[in-house]
C-alpha positions as CSV (number, residue, x, y, z in Angstrom):
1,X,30.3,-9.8,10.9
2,X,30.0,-6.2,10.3
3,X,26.8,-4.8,7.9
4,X,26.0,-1.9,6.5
5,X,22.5,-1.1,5.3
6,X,22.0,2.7,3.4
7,X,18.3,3.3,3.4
8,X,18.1,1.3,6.4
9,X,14.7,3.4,7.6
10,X,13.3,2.9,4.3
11,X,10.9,0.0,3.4
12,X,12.9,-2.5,2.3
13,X,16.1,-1.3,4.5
14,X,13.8,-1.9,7.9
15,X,12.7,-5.3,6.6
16,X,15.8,-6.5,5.9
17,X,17.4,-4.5,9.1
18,X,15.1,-6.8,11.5
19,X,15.6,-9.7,9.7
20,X,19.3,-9.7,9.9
21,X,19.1,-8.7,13.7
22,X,16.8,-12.1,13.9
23,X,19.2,-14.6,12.4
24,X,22.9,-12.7,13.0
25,X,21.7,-11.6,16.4
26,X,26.0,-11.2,16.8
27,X,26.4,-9.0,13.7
28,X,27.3,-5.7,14.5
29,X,24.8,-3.6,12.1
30,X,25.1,0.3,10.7
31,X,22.1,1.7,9.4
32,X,22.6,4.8,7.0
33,X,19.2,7.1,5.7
34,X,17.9,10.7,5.5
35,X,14.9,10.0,5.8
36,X,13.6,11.1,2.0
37,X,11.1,8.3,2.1
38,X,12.1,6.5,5.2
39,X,10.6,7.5,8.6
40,X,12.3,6.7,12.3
41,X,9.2,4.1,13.2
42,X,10.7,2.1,11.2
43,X,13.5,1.4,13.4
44,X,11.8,2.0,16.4
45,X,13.3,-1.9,17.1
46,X,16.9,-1.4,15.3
47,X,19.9,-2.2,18.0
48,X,22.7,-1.1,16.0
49,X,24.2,2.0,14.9
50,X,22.1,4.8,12.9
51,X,23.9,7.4,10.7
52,X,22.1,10.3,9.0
53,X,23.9,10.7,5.8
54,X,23.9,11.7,1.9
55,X,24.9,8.8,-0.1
56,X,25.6,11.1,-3.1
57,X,27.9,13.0,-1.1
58,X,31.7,11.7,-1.6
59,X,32.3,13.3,1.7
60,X,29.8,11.5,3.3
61,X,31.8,8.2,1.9
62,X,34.9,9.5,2.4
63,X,33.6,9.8,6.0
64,X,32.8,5.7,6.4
65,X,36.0,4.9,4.9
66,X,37.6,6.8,7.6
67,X,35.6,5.6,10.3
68,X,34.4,2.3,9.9
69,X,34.9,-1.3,8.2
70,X,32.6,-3.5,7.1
71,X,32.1,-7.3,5.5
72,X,28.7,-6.7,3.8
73,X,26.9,-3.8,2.0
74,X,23.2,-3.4,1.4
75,X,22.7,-0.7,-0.3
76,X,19.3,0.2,-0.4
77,X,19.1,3.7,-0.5
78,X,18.3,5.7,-3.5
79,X,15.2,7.8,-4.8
80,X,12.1,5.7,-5.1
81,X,9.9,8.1,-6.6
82,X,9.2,7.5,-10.4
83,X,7.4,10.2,-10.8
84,X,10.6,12.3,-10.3
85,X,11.9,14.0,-14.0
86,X,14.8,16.0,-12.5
87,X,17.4,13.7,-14.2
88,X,21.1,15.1,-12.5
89,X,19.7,15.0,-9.2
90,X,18.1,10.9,-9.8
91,X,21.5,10.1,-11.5
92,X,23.2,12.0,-8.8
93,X,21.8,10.5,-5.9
94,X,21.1,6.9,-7.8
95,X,24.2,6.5,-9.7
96,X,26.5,8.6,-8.8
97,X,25.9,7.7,-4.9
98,X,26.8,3.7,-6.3
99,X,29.7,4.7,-7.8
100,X,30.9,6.1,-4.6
101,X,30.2,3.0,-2.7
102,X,31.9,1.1,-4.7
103,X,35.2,2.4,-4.5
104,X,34.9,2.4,-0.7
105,X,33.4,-1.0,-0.8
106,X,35.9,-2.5,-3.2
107,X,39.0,-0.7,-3.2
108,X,38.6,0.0,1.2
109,X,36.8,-2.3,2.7
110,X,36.6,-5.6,0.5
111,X,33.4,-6.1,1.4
112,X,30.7,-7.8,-0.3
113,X,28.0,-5.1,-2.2
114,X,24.5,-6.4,-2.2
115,X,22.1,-3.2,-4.0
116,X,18.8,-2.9,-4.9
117,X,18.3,-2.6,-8.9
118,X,14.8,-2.7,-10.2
119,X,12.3,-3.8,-13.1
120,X,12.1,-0.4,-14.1
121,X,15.5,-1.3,-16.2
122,X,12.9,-3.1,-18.6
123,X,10.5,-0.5,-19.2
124,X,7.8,-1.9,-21.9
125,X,10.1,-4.6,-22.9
126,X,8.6,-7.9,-23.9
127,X,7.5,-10.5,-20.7
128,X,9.0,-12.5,-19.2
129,X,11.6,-10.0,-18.6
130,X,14.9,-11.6,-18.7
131,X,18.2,-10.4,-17.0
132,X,20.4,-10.4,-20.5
133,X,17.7,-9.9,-22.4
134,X,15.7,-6.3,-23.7
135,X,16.0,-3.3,-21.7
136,X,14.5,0.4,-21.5
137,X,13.5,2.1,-19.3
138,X,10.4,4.6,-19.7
139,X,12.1,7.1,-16.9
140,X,15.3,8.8,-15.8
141,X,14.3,6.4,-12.3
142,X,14.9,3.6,-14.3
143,X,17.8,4.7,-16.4
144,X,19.4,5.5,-13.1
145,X,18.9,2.3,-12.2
146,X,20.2,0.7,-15.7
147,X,23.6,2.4,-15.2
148,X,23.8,1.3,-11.8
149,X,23.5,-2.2,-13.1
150,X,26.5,-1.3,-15.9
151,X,28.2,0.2,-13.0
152,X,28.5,-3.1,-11.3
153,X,29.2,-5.3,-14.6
154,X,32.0,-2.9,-15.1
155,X,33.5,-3.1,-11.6
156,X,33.2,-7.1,-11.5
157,X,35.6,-7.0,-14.4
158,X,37.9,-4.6,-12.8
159,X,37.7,-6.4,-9.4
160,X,37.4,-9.9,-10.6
161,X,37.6,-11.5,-7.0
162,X,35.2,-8.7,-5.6
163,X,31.3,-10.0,-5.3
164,X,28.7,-7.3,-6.6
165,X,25.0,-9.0,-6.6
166,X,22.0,-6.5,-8.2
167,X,18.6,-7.7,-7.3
168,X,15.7,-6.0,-9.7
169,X,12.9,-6.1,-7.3
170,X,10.3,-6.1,-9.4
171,X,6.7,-4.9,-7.4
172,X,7.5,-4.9,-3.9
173,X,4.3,-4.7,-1.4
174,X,4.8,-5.4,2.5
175,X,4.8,-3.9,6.2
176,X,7.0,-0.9,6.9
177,X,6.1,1.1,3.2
178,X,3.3,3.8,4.7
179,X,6.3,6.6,4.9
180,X,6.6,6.7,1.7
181,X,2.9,7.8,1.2
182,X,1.2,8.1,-2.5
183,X,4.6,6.3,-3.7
184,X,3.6,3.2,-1.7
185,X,2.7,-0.1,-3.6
186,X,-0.7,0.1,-5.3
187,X,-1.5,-3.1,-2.7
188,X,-0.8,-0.2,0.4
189,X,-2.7,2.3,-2.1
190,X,-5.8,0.3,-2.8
191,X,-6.2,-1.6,0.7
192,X,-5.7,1.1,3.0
193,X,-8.8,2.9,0.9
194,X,-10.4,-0.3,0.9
195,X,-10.5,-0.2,4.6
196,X,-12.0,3.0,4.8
197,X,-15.0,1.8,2.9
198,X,-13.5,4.0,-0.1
199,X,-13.9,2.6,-4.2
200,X,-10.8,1.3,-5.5
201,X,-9.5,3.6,-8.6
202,X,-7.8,2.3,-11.8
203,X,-6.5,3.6,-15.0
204,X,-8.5,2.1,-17.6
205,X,-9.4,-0.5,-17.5
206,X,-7.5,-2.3,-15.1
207,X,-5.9,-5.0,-17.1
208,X,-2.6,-3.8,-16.2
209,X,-0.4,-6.8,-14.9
210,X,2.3,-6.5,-12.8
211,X,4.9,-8.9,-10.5
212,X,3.8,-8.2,-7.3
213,X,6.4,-10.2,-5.2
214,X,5.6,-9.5,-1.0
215,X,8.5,-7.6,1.2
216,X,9.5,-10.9,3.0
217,X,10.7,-12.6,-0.8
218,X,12.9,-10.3,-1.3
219,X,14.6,-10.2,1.8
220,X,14.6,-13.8,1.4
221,X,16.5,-13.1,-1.7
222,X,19.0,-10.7,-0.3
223,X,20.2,-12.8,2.3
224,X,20.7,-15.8,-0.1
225,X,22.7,-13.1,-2.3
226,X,24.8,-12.6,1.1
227,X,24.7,-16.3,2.1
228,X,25.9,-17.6,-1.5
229,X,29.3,-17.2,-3.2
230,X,27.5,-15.6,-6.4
231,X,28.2,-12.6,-8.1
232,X,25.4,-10.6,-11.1
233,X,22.3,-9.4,-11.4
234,X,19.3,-11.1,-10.7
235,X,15.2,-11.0,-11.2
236,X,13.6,-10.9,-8.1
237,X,9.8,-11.4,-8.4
238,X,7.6,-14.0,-8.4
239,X,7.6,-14.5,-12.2
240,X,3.7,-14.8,-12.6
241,X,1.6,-11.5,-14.1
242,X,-1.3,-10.2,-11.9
243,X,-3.7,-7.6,-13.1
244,X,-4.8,-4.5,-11.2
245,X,-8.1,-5.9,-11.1
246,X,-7.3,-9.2,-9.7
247,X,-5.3,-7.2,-6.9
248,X,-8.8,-5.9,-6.4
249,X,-10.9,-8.7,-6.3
250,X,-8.3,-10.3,-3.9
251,X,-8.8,-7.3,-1.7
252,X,-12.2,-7.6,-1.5
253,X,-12.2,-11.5,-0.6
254,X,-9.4,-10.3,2.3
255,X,-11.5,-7.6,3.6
256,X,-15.2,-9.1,3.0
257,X,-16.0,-6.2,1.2
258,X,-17.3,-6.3,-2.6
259,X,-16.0,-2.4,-3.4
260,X,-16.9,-1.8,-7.2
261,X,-14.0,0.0,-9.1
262,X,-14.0,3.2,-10.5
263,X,-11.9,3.9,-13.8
264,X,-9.9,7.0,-14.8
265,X,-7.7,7.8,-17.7
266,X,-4.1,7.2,-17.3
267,X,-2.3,10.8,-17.1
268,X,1.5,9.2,-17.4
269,X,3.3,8.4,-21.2
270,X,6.0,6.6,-19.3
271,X,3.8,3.8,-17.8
272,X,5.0,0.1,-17.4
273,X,1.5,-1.8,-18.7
274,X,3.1,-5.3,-18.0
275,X,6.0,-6.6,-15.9
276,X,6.8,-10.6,-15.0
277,X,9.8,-11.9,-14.0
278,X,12.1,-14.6,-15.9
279,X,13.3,-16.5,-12.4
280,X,15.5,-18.8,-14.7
281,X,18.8,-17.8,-13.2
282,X,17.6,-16.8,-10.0
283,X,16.8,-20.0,-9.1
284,X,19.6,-21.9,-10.9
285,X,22.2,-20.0,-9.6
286,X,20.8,-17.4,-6.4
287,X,19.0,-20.6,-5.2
288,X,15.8,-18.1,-5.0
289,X,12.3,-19.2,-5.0
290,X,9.2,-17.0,-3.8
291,X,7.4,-18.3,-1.1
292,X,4.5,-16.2,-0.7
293,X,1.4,-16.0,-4.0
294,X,-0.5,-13.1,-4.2
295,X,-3.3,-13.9,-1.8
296,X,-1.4,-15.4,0.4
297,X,0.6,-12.0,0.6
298,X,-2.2,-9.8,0.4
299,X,-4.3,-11.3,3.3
300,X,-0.8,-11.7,5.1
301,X,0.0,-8.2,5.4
302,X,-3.4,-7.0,5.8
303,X,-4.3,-9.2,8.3
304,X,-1.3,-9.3,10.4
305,X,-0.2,-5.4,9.8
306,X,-2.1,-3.1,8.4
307,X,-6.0,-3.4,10.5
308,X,-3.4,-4.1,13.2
309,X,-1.7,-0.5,12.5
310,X,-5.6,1.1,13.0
């Protein structure tokens, strides 16, 4: 079996590069990045092939189709950042780099195209957030993501035989996210000042709830989207609500501390106050489950990675 993984130094790309090594220790596996928030330690352990390349180049894809084959795409690569506003260069790289996949994927390789969507799609849409059901997103980061996710509706009607599976990650927290520094989950943010002794800072007043769901759920999910003969888009969370200030309190029962938080005003107008998952067709037809709660996450990765990383 032959995988390629764009992003593959980025969070989510390393996790899911070392756990494909682990259970297709035959697979022959390309990894594809520029490092724009990915970092070589994450593939410090990585056996396969590494590429530097531009995914919203069409030379760069022109370039794979040439050279290589594959029977799976994970395409994980895109700009993370939220914050960004420059919209032709998020749709550019986001979208437009998809699009280009695609057509190698599809039309080249007949391969199957596994790609990270996101909540963001939803924006301040009612919760539970369902899959057909309201969506818009608050910024050009999640409208890039939105037409990535028309992008692959459209091409599954083109290509009827061709399996495209989007997975909206929803809050994704987990080992291997430190390169991407103050765009790291608020669980990285908040524990890593934690440590240091430092008050944990919330925009007012902390009632805030998101889906965190923990790094190795959703590579749980993408290799059932591999695994399964399925084809869609699909929540991937843990479909319970979490406030900022539970996060904290957890925190402080992980790290026997009892940190008071300090409150600020939120500066951002596009700001996603709650986001929960509808798993309903995730686990009816992905077959996908979380495994890990909140705490147990929390005090997993903490425990086991990040005093360990000190």
């Amino acid at each position: 079996m032959r995988i390629l993984v764009t992003g593959g130094a980025g969070f989510i790309g390393s996790n899911l590069i070392r756990e494909l090594q682990n259970k297709y220790p035959d697979a022959e596996i390309v990894a594809v990045d520029n490092f724009s928030s990915g970092c070589f330690q994450n593939l410090i352990d990585f056996k396969g092939e590494f590429i530097p390349g531009d995914i919203s180049k069409k030379e760069f894809w022109d370039y794979m189709a040439e050279k290589y084959t594959f029977d799976v795409v994970f395409h994980q690569g895109a700009i993370t950042d939220t914050t960004v506003t420059d919209q032709k260069l998020m749709t550019e790289v986001n979208t437009l780099g998809f699009k280009y996949l695609l057509d190698i994927a599809l039309k080249r390789w007949n391969a199957k195209v596994i790609y990270a969507s996101s909540a963001a799609v939803y924006g301040n849409c009612p919760a539970p957030m369902k899959e057909d059901g309201c969506l818009k997103p608050e910024n050009v980061y999640g409208f890039s993501k939105l037409m990535m996710d028309r992008l692959a509706q459209k091409y599954l009607k083109l290509y009827p035989d061709a399996y495209i599976v989007g997975l909206r990650y929803f809050n994704v927290y987990g080992p291997g996210e430190s390169c991407k520094g103050k765009f790291a989950s608020m669980v990285y943010q908040l524990a890593v000042k934690m440590m240091r002794g430092e008050k944990p800072r919330l925009f007012k007043w902390g009632e805030q709830k998101r889906d965190f769901i923990y790094v190795k759920d959703v590579i749980k999910a993408n290799l059932l989207a591999m695994e399964k003969e399925v084809r869609g888009i699909f929540n991937v969370g843990t479909g319970k609500a979490r406030s900022f200030n539970e996060l904290v309190e957890i925190l402080n029962a992980v790290l026997g501390t009892s940190l008071e938080t300090e409150y600020f005003d939120n500066p951002y107008s596009f700001y996603q106050n709650y986001t929960e998952a509808d798993l309903t067709k995730s686990k009816t037809e992905l077959g996908f489950s979380p495994s890990w709660s909140l705490e147990e996450g929390v005090k997993d990765y903490v425990e086991n990675f990040l005093k360990t990383d000190r």
